[in-house]
SEDRENBA-337143 format. One record per atom (N, C-alpha, C, O, CB): residue number from 1; atom name; x, y, z. Coordinates in Angstrom, 2 decimals, always signed. Atoms other than C-alpha are relative to their C-alpha. Glycine has a CB too. Layout:
N
 num atomo      px      py      pz
 NUM    CA       X       Y       Z
...
END
This chain:
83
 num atomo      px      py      pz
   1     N   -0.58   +1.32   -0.06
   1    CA   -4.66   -8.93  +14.09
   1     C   +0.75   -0.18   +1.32
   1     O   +1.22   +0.87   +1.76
   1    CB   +0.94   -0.24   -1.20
   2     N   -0.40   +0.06   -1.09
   2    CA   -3.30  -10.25  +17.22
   2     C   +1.74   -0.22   -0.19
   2     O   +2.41   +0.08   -1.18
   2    CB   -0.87   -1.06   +0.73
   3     N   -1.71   +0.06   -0.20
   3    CA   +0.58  -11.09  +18.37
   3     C   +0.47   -1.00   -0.52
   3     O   -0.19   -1.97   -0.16
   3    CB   +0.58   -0.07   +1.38
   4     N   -0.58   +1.42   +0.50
   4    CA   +2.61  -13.86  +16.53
   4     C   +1.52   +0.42   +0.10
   4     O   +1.96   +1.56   +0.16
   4    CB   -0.52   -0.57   -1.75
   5     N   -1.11   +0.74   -0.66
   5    CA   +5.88  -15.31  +17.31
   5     C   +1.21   +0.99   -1.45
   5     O   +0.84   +0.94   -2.62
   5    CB   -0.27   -2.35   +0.00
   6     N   -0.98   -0.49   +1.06
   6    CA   +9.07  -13.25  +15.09
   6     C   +1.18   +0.41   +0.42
   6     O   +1.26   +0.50   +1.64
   6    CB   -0.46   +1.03   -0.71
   7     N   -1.48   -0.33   -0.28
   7    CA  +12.35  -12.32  +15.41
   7     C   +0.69   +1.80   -0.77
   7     O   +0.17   +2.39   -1.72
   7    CB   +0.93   -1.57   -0.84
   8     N   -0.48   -1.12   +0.17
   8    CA  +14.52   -9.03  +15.12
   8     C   +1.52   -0.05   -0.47
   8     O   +1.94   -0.61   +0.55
   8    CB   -0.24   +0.68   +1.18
   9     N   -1.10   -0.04   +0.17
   9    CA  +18.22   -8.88  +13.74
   9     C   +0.76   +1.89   -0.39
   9     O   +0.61   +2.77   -1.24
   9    CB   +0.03   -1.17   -1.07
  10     N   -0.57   -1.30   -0.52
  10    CA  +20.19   -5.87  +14.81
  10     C   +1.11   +0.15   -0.61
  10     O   +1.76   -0.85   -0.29
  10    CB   +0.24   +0.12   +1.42
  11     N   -1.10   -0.33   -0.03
  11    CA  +23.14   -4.66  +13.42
  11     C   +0.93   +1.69   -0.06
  11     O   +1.00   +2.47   -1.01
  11    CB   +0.16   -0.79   -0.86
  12     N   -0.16   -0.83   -0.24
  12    CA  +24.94   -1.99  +15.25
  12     C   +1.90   +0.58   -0.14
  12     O   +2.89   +0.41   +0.57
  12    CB   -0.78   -0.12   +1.08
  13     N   -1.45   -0.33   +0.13
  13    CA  +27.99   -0.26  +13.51
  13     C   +0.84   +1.25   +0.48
  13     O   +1.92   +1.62   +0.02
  13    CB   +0.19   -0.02   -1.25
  14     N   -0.79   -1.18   -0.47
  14    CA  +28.85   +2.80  +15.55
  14     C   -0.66   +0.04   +1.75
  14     O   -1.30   +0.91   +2.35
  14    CB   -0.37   +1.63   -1.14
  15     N   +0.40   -0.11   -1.36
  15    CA  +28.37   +1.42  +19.12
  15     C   +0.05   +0.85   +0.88
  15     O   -0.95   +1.20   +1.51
  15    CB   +0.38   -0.64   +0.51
  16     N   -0.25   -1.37   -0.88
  16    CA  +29.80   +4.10  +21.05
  16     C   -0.89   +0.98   -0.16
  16     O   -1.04   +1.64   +0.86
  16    CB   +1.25   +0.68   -0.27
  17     N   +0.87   -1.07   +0.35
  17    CA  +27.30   +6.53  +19.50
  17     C   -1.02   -0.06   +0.27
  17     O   -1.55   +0.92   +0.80
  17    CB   -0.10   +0.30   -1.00
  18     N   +1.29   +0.46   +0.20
  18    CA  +24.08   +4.53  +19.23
  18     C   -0.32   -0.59   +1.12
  18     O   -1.51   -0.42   +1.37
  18    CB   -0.19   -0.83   -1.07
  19     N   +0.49   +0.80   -0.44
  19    CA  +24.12   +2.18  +22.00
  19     C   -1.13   +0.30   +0.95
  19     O   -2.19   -0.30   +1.12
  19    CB   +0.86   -0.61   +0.35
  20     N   +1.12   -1.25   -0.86
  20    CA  +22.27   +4.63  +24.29
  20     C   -1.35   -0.06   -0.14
  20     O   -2.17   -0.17   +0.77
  20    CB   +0.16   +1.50   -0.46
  21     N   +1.25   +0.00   +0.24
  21    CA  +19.46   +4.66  +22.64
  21     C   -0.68   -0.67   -0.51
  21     O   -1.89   -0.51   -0.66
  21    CB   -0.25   +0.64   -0.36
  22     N   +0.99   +1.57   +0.44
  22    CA  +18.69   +1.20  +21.18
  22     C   -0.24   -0.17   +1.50
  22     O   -1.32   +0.02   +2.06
  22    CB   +0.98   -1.74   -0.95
  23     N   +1.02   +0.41   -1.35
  23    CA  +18.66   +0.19  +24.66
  23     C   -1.20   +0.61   +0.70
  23     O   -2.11   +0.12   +1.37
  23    CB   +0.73   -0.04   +1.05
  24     N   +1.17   -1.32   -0.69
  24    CA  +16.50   +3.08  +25.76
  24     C   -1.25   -0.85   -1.32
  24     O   -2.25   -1.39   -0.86
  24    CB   +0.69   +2.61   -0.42
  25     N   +1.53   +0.53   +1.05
  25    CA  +13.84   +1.70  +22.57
  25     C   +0.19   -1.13   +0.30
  25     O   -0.73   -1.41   +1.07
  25    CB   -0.19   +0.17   -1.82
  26     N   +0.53   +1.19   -0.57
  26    CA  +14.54   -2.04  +23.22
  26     C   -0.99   +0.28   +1.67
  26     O   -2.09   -0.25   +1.88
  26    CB   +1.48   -1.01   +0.19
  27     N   +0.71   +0.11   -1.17
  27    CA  +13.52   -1.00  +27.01
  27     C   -1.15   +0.65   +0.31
  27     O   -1.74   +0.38   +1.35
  27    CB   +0.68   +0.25   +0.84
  28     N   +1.10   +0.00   +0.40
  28    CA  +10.65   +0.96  +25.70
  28     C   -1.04   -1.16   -0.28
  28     O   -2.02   -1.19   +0.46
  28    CB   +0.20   +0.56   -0.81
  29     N   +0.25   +1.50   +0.55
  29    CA   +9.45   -2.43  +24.10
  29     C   +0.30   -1.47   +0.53
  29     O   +0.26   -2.58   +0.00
  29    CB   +0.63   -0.04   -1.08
  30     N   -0.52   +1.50   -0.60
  30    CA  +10.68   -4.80  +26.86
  30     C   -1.25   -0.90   -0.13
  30     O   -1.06   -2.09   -0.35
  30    CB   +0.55   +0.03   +1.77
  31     N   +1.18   +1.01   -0.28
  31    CA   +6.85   -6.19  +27.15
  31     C   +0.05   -1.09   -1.14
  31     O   -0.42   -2.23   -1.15
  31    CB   -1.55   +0.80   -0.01
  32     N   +0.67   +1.39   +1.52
  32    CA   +7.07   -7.86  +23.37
  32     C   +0.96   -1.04   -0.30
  32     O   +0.89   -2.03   -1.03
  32    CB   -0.22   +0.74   -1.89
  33     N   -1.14   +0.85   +0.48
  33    CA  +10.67   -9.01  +23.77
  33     C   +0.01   -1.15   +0.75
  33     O   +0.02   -0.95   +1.96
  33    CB   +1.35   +0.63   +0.07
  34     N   -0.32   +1.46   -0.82
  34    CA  +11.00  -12.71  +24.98
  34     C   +1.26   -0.07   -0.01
  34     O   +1.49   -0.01   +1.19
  34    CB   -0.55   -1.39   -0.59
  35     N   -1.64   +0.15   -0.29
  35    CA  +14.98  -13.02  +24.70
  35     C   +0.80   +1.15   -1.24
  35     O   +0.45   +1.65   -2.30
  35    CB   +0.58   -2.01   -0.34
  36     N   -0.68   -0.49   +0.87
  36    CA  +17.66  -11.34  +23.44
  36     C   +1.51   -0.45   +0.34
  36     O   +1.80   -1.05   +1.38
  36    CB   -0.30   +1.44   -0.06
  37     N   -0.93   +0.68   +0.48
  37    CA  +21.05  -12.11  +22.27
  37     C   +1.02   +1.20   -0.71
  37     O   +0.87   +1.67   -1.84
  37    CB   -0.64   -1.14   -0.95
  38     N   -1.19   -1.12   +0.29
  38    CA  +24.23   -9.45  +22.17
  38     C   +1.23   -0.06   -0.05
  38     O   +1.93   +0.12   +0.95
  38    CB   +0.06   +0.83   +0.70
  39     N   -1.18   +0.41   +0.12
  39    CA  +27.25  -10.25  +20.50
  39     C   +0.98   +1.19   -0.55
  39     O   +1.15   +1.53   -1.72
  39    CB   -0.07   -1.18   -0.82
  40     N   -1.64   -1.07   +0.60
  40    CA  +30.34   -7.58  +20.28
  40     C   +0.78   -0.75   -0.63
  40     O   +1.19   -1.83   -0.23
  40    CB   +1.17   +0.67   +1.18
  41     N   -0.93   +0.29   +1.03
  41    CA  +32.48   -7.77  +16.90
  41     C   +0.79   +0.50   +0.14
  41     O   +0.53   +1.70   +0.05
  41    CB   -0.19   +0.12   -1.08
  42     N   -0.59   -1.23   -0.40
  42    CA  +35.13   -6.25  +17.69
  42     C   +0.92   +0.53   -0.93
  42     O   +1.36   +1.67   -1.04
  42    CB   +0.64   -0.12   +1.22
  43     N   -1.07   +0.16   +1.16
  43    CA  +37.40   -7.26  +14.72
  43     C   -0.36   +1.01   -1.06
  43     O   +0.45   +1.72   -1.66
  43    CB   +0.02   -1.55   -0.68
  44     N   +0.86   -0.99   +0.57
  44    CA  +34.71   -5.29  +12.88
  44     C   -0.38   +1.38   +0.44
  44     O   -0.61   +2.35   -0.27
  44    CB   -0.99   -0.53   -0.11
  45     N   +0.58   -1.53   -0.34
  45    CA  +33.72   -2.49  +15.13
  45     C   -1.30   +0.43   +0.40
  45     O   -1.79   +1.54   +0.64
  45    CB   +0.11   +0.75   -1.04
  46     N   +1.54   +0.07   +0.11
  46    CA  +30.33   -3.60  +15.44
  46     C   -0.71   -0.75   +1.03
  46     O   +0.06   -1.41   +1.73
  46    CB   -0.41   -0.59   -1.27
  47     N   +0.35   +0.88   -1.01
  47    CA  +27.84   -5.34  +17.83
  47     C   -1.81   -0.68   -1.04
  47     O   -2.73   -0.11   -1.63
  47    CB   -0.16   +1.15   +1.94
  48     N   +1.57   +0.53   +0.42
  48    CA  +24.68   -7.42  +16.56
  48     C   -0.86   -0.82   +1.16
  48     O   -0.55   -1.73   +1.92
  48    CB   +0.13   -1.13   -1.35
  49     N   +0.65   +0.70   -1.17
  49    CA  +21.90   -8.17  +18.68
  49     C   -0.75   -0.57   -0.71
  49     O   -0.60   -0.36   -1.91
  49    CB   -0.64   +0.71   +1.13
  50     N   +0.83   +0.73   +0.88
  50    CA  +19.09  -10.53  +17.56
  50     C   -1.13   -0.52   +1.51
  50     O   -0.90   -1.20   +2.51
  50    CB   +1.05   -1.44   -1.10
  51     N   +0.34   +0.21   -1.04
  51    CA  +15.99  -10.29  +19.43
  51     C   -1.20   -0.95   -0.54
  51     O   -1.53   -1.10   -1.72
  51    CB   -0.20   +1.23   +0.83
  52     N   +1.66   +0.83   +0.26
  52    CA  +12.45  -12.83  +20.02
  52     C   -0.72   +0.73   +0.51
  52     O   -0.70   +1.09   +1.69
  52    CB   -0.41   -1.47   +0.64
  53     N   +1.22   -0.67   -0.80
  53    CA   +9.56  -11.02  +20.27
  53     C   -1.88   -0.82   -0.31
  53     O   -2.19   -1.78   -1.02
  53    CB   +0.06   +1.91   -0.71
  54     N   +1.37   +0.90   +0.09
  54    CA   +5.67  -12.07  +20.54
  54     C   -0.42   +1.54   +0.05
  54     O   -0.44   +2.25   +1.06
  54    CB   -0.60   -1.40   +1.38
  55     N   +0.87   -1.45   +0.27
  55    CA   +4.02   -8.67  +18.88
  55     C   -0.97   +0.20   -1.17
  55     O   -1.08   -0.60   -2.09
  55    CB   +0.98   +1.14   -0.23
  56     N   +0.56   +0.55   +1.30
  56    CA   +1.71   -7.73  +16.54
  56     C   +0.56   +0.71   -1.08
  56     O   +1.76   +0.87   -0.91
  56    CB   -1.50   +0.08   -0.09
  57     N   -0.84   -0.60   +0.73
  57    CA   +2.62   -5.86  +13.49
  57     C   +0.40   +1.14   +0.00
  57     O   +1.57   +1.51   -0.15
  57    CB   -0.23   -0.10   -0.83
  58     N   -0.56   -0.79   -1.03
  58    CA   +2.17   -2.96  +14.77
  58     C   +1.15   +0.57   +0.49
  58     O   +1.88   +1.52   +0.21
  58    CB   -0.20   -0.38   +0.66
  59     N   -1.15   -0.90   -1.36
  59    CA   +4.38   -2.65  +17.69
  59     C   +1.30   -0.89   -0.69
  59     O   +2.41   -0.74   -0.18
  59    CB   -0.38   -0.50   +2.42
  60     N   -1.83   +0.66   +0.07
  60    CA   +7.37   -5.05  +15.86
  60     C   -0.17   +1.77   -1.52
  60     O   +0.77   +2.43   -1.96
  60    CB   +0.49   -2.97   -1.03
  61     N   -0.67   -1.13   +1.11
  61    CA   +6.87   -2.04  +13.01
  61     C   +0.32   +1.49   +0.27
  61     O   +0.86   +2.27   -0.52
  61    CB   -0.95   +0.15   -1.15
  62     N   -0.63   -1.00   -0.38
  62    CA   +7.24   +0.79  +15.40
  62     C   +1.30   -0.07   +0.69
  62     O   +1.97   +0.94   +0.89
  62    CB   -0.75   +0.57   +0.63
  63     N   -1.53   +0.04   -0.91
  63    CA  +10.48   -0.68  +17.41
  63     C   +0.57   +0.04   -0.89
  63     O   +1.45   +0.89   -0.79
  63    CB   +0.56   -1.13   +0.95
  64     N   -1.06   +0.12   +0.81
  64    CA  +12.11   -1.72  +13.93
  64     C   +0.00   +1.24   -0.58
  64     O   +0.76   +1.36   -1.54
  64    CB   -0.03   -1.11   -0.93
  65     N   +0.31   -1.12   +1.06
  65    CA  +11.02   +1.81  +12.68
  65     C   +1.02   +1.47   +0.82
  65     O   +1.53   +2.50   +0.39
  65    CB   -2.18   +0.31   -0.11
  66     N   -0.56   -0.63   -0.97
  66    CA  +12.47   +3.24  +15.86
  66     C   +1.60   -0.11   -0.06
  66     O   +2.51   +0.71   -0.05
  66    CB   -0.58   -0.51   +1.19
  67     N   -2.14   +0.46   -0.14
  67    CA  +16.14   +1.32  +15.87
  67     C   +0.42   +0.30   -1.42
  67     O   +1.59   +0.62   -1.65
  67    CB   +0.64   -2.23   +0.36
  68     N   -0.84   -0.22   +1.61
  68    CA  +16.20   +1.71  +11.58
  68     C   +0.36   +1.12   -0.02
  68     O   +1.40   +1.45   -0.59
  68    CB   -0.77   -0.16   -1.41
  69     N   -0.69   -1.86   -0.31
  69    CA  +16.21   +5.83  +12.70
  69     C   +1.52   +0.20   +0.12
  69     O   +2.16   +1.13   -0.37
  69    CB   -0.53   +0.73   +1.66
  70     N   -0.89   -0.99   -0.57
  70    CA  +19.10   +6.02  +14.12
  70     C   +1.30   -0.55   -0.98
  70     O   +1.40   -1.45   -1.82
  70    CB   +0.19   -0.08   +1.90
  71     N   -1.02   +0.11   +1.33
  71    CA  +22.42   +6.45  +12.41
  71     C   +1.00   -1.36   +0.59
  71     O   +1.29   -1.56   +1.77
  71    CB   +1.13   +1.78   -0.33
  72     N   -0.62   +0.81   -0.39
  72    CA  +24.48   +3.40  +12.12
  72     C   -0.78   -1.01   +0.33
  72     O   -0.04   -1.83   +0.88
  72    CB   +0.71   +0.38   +0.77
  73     N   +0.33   +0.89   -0.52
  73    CA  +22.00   +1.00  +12.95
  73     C   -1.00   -0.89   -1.50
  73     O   -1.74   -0.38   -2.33
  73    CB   -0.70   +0.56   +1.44
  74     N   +0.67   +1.18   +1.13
  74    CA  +20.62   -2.09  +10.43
  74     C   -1.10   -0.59   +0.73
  74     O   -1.02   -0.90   +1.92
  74    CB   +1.11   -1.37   -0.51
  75     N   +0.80   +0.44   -0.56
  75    CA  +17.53   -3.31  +10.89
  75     C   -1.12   -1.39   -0.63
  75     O   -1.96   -1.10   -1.49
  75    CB   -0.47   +1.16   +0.29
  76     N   +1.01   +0.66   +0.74
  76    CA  +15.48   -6.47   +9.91
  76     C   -1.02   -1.22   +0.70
  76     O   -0.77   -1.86   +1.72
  76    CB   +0.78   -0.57   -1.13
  77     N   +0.85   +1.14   -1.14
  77    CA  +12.77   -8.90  +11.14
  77     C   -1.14   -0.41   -0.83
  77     O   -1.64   +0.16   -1.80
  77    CB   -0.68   +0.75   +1.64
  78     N   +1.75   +1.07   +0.76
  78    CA   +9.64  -11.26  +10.02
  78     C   -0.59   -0.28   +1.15
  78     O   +0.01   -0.22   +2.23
  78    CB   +0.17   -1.89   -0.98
  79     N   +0.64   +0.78   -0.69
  79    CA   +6.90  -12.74  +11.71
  79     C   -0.84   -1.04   -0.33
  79     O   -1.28   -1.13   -1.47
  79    CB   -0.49   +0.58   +0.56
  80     N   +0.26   +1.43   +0.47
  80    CA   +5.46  -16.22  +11.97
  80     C   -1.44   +0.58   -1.08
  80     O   -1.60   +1.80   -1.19
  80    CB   -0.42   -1.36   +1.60
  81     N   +1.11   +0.11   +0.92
  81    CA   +2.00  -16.65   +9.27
  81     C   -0.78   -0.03   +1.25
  81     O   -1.30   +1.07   +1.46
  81    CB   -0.12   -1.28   -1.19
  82     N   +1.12   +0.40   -0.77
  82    CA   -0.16  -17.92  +12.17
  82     C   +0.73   +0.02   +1.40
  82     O   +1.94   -0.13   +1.51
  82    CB   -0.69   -1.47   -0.47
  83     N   +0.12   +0.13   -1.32
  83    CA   -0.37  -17.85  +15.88
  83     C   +1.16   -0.42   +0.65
  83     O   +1.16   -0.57   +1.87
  83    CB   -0.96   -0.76   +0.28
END
């Protein structure tokens, strides 16, 4: 099946630890990401990113499979039905 239009929602609760290496797998995966969006909580302790990607299922189920690994990190995402 080819690439359709979906989104990623990140939530990262032990920044200091993790951040290292989401970015290192988002920048593995820069080709599928169209934007992203990184907001520090700080009140919380936490940072959530929320990315757009154009992939197929595939490659959005090895990045989310990649960032759900690591400790501290939430992971969830859909993609469109069609094209």
């Amino acid at each position: 099946m080819g690439k359709r239009l979906g989104f990623i929602g990140i939530i990262i609760e032990e920044r200091n630890i993790v951040a290292e290496a989401v970015n290192k797998i988002l920048t593995e995966y820069g080709d599928i990401i169209i934007a992203r969006t990184g907001v520090p909580y700080k009140e919380r302790h936490c940072s959530v990113i929320t990315l757009i990607v154009d992939a197929t299922t595939d490659e959005l189920g090895a990045l989310t499979g990649k960032l759900g690994s690591l400790q501290g990190v939430s992971v969830k995402s859909a993609l469109s039905k069609g094209k």
